[in-house]
Phi, psi and omega in degrees: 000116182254119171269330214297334201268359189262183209272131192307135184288357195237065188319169155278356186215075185282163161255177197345313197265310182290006153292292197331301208309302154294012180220030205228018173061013166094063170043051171264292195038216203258006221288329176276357170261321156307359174293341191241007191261150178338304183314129165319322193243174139318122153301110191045263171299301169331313174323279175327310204275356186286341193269359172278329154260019161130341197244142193263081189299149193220136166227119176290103156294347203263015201223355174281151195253112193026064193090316185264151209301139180275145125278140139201233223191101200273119166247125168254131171256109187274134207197111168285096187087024186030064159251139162227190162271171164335288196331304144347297196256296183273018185263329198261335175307317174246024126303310189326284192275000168253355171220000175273227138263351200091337157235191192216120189278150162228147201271166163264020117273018172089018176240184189233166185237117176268164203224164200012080186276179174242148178316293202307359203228338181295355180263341168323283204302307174293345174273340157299339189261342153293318198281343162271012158083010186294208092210155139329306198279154181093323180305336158203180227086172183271061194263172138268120189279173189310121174308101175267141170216174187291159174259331183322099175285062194317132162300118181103003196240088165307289145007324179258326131018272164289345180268297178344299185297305192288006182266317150285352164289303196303303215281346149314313180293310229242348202292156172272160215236334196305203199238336208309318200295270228302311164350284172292296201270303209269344184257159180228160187123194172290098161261028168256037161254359199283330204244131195091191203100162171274169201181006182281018160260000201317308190241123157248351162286293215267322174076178211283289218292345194056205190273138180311334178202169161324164178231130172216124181274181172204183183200124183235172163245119181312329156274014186208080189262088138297325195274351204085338169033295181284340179260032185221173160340278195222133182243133193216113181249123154267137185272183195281138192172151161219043181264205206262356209225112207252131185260158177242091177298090171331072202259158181225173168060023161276157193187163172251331193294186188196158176231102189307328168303013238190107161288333198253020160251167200195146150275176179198152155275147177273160176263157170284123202255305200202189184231110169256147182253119167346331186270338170255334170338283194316322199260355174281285188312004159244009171284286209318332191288299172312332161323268167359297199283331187306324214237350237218139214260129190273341193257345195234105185311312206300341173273014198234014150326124163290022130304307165312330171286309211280276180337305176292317157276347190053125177353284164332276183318342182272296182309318153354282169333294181316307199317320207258330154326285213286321180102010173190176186269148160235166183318127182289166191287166235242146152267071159275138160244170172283165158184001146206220214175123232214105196262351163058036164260164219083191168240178185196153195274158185221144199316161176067358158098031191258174192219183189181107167262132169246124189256118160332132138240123142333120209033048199014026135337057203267103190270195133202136157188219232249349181274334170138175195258095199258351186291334184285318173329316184309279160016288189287302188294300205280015166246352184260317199246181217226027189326149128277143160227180190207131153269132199234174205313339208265000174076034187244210202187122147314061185286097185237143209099354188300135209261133174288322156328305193265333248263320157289349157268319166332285172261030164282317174296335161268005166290335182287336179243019166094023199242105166312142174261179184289003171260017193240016201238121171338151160275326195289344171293318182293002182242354188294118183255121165240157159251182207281312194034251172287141005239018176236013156301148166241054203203338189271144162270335176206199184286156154212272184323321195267026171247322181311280187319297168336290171337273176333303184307304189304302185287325176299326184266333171323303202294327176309300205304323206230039179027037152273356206291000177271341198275140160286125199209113194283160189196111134300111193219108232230136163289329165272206166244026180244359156096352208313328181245010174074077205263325238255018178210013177281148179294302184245122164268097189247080173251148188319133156234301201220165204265136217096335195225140179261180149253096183271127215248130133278163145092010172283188181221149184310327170293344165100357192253061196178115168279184175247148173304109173300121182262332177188153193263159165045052184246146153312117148315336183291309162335296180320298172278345143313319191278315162301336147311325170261306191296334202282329178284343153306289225277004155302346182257325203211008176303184180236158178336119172060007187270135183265154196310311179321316195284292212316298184314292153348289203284308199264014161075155187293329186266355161256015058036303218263001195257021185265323188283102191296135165268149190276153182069000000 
């Protein structure tokens, strides 16, 4: 593999964070001696680089106090194609409530996140979740973030299988090799020995500078883009087949994010690149990486998306590139298309004569309150039964290994705890995806999780009034404009613009492969569910035969859409 002709990873005018990055000793920086100094938060620099271990400085708006700032502290847990054990899962249920807020997030990439940790507890909380066998690190930054693949273990589905390993193959590959975590978190003793030194061998994938911004892979099935695919970095739909050799259609450059302020940012679907054989995926996806880090603009964060590379050079050039890395061509890609998308709640049967019950969480929000108590359910079961879990794109959670025997108790207990099962769940609820946003993202401009539920109700009694309640209808919902739940490929989008007010994108597809269209700007939820009200009773009056809310939207377009929208005054 020849990297030598592509452009050096060290700009002459990098910016702020790729100094930082780099002058941070293969992500050491100041972080251990500010790990013990007074202050609640981090500095700056400190800020940046910590976050390459898993972690997020946070400020509770809804807790400041005459100005000043709350701190604490979002910890992610890197879990590839979001598996763990029972055990697993309960090692971090009782960080959540002994260093946390009380509850325990599962992300819409499969990892899972605790929310208001305190500075003084963050070295606690990771040598436990080391101690469970985890890690953090690498879970954010400019890394390859956490691999997604579907979790569903289908009984009979070789395919998902064989994608699982390749899911623990990448992430294996791409995992960071420095010291810094064990140092810093993991080692006891005197750490004002830790810092500086030599280190230059630490990261030989990634080099002192790392990646220009994240990077993210996934793995699909053409009936079943549960993760979004099309909505990444490099996205690998395995195709259909049964010879010795399982092939891949390769899509490269999607993304979500958006900079409002920025004309020249987008979300974008990724294209389809090339056709790969399971034996070569791994060394492909470390040509692409490398391309990225070589190549991918160091000087502008809001540019340094591999989308923007991919945009900017175009599909030819880019294949070229690869051409000339690998040191050969590659095949073109298969015409399979994606076309659905499978949310797996409920139960099914799993190889060995085991079963896999799948439970909604909400926002992936794993609680106990007034929606019912699924954080003690959990609880209850994964100390009681000899479980596997999985966690999936859509932020629900898996119970899997499950017994033909225990399966009726299983699920008494969570009827006992008020935790709906899956034929008891709306479908548009079962596809809603929010992110956390206020009040302790520092990136959200307004509600999204804690909005949702209102939303859902308001659409869920719509859909009874207009004998809909069958249809499936994904909805997305975001505090920013940065896309955190992939809102830009939803049939219904709701993202943040300003406080209070939203943009609302129609006309995506369940399947993921289509963005969606902005239809109206700065609107009130309240706006927001009238305007939703009127189109959805369209479209219940005028769809064509089997046309999904999405296709509808799609077909009759934003300016006739927008004449649905009462004008003020």
């Amino acid at each position: 593999m020849n990297t030598d002709k592509l452009a050096p990873d060290r700009p002459a005018s990098p910016s702020k964070l790729e100094a930082a990055k780099i002058a941070s000793e293969f992500l050491r920086g100041s972080l251990a001696e500010e790990l013990n100094t007074e202050p609640p938060s981090f500095s700056a620099g400190a800020e940046s680089i910590i976050k390459h271990h898993g972690i997020y400085q946070q400020d509770d708006r809804d807790r400041r106090r005459a100005g000043e700032r709350q701190y604490s502290f979002l910890v992610r847990t890197r879990l590839p194609g979001g598996v763990l054990t029972g055990r697993q899962l309960l090692a971090e249920l009782h960080l959540c409530d002994e260093l946390g807020d009380g509850t325990l997030r599962i992300t819409d990439r499969q990892g899972l996140q605790l929310h208001g940790v305190l500075k003084r507890d963050l070295q606690e909380v990771i040598r436990r979740i080391d101690a469970a066998k985890m890690t953090t690190f690498g879970a954010c930054g400019d890394v390859v973030r956490n691999v997604m693949c579907c979790p569903a273990p289908l009984k009979g589905s070789a395919v998902r299988v064989e994608m699982r390993s390749l899911t623990d193959s990448i992430a294996r590959h791409f995992a960071l090799r420095s010291r810094a975590y064990y140092e810093i978190w993991l080692r006891d003793g005197d750490q004002s020995e830790l810092v500086g030194g030599q280190h230059e061998d630490e990261e030989p994938l990634y080099g002192a500078a790392y990646l220009p911004r994240k990077f993210k892979f996934a793995f699909a099935l053409p009936d079943d883009n549960c993760t979004d695919a099309l909505t990444h970095d490099v996205g690998f739909v395995a195709l259909p087949g049964s010879g010795s050799k399982r092939f891949f259609n390769v899509y490269v450059g999607g993304g979500m994010g958006v900079t409002p302020a920025r004309a020249d940012t987008f979300p974008a679907i990724a294209q389809p690149l090339a056709l790969v054989s399971s034996d070569e995926l791994v060394s492909l996806a470390h040509a692409i990486v490398q391309v990225f880090r070589k190549s991918g603009n160091r000087i502008d964060r809001r540019q340094a998306r591999f989308k923007y590379l991919i945009a900017n050079w175009g599909l030819d050039r880019f294949r070229d590139t690869l051409h000339q890395v690998l040191g050969k061509s590659l095949a073109p890609p298969e015409s399979i298309p994606v076309v659905g998308l499978q949310d797996h709640l409920g139960w099914h049967p799993q190889n060995a004569g085991h079963w896999f019950l799948g439970v909604r969480v909400d926002n992936g929000r794993i609680k106990d309150g007034a929606g019912g108590n699924l954080k003690s359910a959990l609880t209850t079961i994964a100390l009681k039964f000899p479980i596997a879990v999985r966690l999936t794109p859509l932020q629900d959670i898996l119970l899997c290994d499950i017994e033909e025997g225990s399966r009726h108790e299983i699920e008494q207990i969570l009827r006992d705890h008020g935790v709906p099962l899956g034929e008891d769940i709306e479908h548009s609820r079962r596809l809603a995806i929010a992110c956390p946003a206020l009040p302790t993202c520092g990136l959200a401009i307004t509600e999204s999780e804690r909005a949702m539920p209102a939303i859902l109700s308001e659409l869920r009694d719509l859909l009874r009034e207009l004998r809909l309640q069958e249809e499936r209808i994904s909805i997305r919902m975001t505090g920013c404009p940065n896309g955190c739940s992939r809102p830009y490929v939803a049939e219904i989008g709701i993202v943040g613009k300003a406080v209070d007010r939203y943009t609302l994108f129609l006309g995506g597809n369940i399947a993921g492969t289509r963005l969606a269209f902005k239809l109206h700007d700065m609107l009130t939820i309240r706006e927001i569910l009238d305007v939703l009200s009127r189109i959805i009773a369209s479209f219940a009056a005028t769809r064509l035969p089997q046309e999904s809310f999405g296709d509808f939207c799609y077909r009759i377009g934003a300016e006739r859409l927008a004449r649905l929208i009462p004008t003020s005054g």
